[in-house]
Each structure stands twice: as structure tokens, then as C-alpha cells.
C-alpha positions as CSV (number, residue, x, y, z in Angstrom):
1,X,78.9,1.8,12.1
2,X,75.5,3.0,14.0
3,X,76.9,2.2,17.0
4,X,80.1,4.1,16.9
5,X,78.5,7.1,15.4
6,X,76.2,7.6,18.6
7,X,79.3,6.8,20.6
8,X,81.2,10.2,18.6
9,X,77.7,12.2,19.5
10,X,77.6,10.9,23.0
11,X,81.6,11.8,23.5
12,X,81.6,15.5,21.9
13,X,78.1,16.3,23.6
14,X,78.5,19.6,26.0
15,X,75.5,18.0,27.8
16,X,76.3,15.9,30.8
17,X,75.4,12.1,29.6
18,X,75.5,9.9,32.2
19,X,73.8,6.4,31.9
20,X,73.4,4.3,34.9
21,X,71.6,1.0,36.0
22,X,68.3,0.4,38.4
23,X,70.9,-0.1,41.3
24,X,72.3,3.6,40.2
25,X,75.8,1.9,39.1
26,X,77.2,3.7,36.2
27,X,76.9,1.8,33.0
28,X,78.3,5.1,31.0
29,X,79.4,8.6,31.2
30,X,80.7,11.2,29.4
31,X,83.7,13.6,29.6
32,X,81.2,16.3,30.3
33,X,79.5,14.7,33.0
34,X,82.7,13.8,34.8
35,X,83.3,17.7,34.8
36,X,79.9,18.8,35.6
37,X,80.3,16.3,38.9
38,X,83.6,17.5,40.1
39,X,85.1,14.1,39.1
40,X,87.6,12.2,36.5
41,X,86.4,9.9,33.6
42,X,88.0,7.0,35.8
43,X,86.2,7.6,38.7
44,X,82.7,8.0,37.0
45,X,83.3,4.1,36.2
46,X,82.5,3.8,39.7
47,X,80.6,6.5,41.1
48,X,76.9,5.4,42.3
49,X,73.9,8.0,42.0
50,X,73.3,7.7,45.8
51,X,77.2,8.6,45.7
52,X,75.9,12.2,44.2
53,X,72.8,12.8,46.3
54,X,72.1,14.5,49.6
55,X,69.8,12.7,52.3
56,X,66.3,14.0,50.8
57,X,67.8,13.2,47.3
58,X,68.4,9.6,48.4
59,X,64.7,9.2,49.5
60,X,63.5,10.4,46.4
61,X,65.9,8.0,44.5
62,X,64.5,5.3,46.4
63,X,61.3,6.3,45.6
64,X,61.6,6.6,42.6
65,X,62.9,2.6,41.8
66,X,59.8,1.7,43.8
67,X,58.2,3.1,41.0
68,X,59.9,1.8,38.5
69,X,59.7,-1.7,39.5
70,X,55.2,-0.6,40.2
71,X,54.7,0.8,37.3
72,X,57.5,0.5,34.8
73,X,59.5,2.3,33.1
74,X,59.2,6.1,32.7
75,X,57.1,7.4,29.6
76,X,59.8,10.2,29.6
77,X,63.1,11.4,30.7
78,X,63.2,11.8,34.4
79,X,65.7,15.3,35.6
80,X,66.7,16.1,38.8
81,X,69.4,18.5,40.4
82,X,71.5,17.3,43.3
């Protein structure tokens, strides 16, 4: 029941929720993300961050998982435009 009632807030957001893995794979994204990136809900299943980001914005992606895999996980969201 939980589950399926974040799934409804997730789906009817008008934010852009888009989930992805350390690799930058898409695990999850909504309707509203697909839209914000120019793309289809079927497509998102396999779009890839680095798929999304210019050359500077790949550097900082990389940098970024060095991070993650130093230090651990973010204490807090982590936003970025591209």
C-alpha cells in the first residue's frame, strides 16, 4: 500500500524525478522528466546521465562518483543543470 502511494506522488509530480544508479543508468523516471529532457517515457528507460551532459558536465559527473565511492554518500540532495 506504501509503496504504491509514493509511486501515485512520484507519477503526478510536476517536478522532474529522475532516479538513476552510480553508473548514471536510469533506475526510474517520471513523465515530467521525460518532458523536461526532450525525451519519451521509453527512452528514459535507457538514457544514461553522461547521455544528458556536455563535456565539463561529464568531468564533474566523474568527479563527483570519485566522491561518492571517498566519502560516501551525499548528506543531501545533489542539483545540477545541464
Amino acid at each position: 500500500v506504501v509503496e504504491g502511494f509514493f509511486r501515485r506522488i512520484v507519477e503526478s509530480s510536476r517536478d522532474g524525478i529522475w532516479v538513476f544508479d552510480a553508473q548514471g543508468r536510469t533506475v526510474h523516471a517520471n513523465e515530467r522528466a521525460a518532458e523536461l529532457l526532450g525525451r519519451t517515457p521509453q527512452q528514459m528507460a535507457t538514457l544514461s546521465v553522461h547521455d544528458v551532459l556536455d563535456d565539463a558536465g561529464r568531468l564533474q559527473w566523474a568527479a563527483h562518483l570519485r566522491r561518492l565511492v571517498e566519502v560516501g554518500p551525499n548528506p543531501k540532495e545533489v542539483e545540477c543543470c545541464y
